[in-house]
C-alpha positions as CSV (number, residue, x, y, z in Angstrom):
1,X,-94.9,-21.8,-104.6
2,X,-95.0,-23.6,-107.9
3,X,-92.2,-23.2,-109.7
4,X,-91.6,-22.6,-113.7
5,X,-88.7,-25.8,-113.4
6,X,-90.5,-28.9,-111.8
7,X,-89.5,-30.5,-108.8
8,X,-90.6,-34.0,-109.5
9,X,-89.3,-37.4,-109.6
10,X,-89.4,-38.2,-113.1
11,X,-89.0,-42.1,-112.0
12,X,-92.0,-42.0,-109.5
13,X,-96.1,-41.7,-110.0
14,X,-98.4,-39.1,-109.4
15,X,-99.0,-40.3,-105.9
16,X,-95.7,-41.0,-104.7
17,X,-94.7,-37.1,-105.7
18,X,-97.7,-35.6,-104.1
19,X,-96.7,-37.4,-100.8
20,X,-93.1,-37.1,-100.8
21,X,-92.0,-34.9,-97.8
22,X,-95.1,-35.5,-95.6
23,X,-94.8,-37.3,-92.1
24,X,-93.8,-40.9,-93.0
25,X,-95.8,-42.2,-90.0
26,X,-99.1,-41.2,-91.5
27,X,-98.7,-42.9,-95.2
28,X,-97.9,-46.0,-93.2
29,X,-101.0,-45.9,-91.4
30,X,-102.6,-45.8,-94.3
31,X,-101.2,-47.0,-97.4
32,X,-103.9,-48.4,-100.1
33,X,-105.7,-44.9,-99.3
34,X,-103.3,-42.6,-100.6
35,X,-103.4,-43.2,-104.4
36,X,-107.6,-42.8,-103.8
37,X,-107.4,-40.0,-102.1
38,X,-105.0,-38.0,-104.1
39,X,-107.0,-39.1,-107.1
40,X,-110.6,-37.7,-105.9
41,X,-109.0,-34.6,-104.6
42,X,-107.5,-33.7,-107.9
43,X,-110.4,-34.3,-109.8
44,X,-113.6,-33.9,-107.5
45,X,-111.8,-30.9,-104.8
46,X,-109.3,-29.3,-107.0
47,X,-110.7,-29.8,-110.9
48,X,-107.3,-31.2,-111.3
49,X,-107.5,-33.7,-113.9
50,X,-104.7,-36.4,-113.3
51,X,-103.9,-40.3,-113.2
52,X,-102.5,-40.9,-109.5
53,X,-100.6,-44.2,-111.4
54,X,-99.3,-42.5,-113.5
55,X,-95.2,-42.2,-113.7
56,X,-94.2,-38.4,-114.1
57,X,-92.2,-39.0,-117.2
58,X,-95.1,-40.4,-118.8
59,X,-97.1,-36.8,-118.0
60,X,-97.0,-33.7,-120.3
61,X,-95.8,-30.8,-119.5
62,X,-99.1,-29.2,-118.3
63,X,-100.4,-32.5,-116.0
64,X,-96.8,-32.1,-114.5
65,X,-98.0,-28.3,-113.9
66,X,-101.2,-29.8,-112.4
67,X,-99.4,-31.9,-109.9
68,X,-97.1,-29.8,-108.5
69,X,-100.4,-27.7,-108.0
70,X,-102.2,-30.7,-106.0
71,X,-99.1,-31.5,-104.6
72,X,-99.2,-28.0,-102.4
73,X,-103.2,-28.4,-102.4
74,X,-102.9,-31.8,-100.8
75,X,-100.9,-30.0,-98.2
76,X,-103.4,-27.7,-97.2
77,X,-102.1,-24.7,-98.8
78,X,-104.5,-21.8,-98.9
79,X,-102.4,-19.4,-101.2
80,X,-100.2,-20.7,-104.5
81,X,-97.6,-18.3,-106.0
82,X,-97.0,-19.4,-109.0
83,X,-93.7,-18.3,-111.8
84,X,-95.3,-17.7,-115.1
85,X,-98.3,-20.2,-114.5
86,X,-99.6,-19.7,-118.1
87,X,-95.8,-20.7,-119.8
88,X,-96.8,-24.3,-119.6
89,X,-100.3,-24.3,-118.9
90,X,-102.3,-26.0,-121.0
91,X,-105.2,-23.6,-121.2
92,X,-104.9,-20.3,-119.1
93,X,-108.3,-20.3,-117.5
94,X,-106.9,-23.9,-115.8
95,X,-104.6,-22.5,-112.9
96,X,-107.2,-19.5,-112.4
97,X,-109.9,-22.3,-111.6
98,X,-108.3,-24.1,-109.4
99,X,-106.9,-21.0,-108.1
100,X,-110.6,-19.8,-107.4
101,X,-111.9,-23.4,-105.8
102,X,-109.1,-23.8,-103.2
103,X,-109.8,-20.6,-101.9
104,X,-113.1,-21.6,-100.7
């Protein structure tokens, strides 16, 4: 579910939030990949434009709306529920695209 009040680390980048939670023993495995990966996904997989250097304080309102998106994305979800999606949106037909790719 994507929330209408963020859960990010406002101290931490793009990647670090998409990967916080996941099983520690596979981002050690493969560390320099990460930041890539999340990177290509979001704009290539998901049409989720985003720097993965980025720190989230640094990020307007709507890129933070776009990474807690890729963060469930990157996670494999294959349904979001999102609360009011369009309030911080940056443009409404956004969330409905990425919406209409992950379902693929």
């Amino acid at each position: 579910m994507v929330h209408q009040h963020f859960t990010l680390v406002p101290s931490q980048t793009v990647t670090e939030n998409v990967l916080l939670g996941l099983d520690r023993a596979a981002l050690l495995a493969r560390p320099g990949r990460s930041e890539a990966e999340i990177g290509a996904a979001g704009r290539a997989t998901f049409g989720l434009r985003v720097d993965p250097r980025r720190k989230i304080w640094q990020l307007s309102v709507g890129e933070q709306q776009r990474v807690e998106i890729l963060k469930l994305l990157y996670r494999g979800a294959r349904i979001l529920i999102m609360d009011e999606p369009t309030a911080v949106a940056r443009a409404a037909g956004e969330s409905t695209s990425c919406s209409r790719r992950s379902a693929r």
